[in-house]
C-alpha positions as MATLAB code, in Angstrom:
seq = 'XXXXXXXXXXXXXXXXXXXXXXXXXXXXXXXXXXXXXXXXXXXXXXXXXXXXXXXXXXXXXXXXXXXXXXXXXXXXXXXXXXXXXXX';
ca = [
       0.000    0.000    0.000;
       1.316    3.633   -1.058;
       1.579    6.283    1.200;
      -0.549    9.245   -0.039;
       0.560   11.882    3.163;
       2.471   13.245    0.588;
      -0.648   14.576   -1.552;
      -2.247   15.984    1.387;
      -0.860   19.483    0.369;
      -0.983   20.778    3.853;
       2.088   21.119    4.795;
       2.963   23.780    2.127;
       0.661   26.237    4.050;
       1.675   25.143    7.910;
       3.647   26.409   10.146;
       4.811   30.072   11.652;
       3.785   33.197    9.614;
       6.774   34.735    7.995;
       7.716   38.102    9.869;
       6.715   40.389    7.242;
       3.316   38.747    7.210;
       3.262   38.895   11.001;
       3.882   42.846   10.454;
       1.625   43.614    7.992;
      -1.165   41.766   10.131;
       0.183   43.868   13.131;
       0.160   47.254   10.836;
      -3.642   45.917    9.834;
      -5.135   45.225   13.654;
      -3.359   48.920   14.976;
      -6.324   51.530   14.218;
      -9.024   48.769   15.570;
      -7.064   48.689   18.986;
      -8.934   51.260   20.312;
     -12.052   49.182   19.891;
     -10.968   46.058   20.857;
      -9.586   47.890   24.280;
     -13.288   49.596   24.548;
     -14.788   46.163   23.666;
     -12.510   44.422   26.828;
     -13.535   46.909   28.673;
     -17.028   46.431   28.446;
     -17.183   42.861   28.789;
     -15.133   43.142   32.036;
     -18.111   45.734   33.130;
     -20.310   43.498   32.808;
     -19.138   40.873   34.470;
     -19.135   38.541   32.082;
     -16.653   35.552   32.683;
     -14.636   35.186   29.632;
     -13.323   38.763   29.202;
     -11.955   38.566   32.891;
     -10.817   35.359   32.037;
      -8.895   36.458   28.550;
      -7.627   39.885   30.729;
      -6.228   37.389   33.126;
      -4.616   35.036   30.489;
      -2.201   38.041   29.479;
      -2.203   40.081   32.290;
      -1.080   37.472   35.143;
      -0.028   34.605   32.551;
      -2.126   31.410   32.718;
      -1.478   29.003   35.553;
       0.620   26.249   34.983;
      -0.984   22.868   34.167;
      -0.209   20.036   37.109;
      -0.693   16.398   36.045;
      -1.329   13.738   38.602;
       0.327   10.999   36.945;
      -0.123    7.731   39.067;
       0.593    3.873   38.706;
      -2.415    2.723   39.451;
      -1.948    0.990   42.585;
       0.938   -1.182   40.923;
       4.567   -1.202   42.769;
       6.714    1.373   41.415;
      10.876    0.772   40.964;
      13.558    2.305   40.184;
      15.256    0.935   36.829;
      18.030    3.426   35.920;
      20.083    4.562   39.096;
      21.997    8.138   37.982;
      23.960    7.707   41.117;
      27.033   10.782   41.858;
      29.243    9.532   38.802;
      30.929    7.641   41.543;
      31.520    4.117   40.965;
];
């Protein structure tokens, strides 16, 4: 069986904007900051959940993730000892 990933085509378009594009879409957004701002603004007046929840994403930084990463009540060991470099 062939493998057709290769005619998939996306990878031509993936991946991080150049940084003239990033610039020109920067250039593009500037007059509507104002609005956007206003728009925050408002949302955060009223209450409402998500824009104190964006605000708090880039104003604070999100929180890091924890994982609780268990063995599921099997015996745990210890197969590679790193020791001091000692031997």
């Amino acid at each position: 069986m062939e493998d057709k990933r290769k005619n998939n085509g996306g990878h031509k378009t993936a991946g991080r904007k150049s940084k003239a594009e990033e610039i020109q879409l920067i250039e593009k957004l500037g007059p509507m900051a104002p609005a956007a701002y206003k728009a925050l603004k408002d949302g955060i007046d009223k209450g409402d959940y998500k824009f104190v929840q964006l605000f708090f994403a880039y104003y604070a930084g999100k929180p890091k993730e924890s994982k609780d990463i268990t063995s599921n009540g099997e015996t745990v060991q210890t197969i590679i000892n790193l020791g001091t470099g000692e031997e």
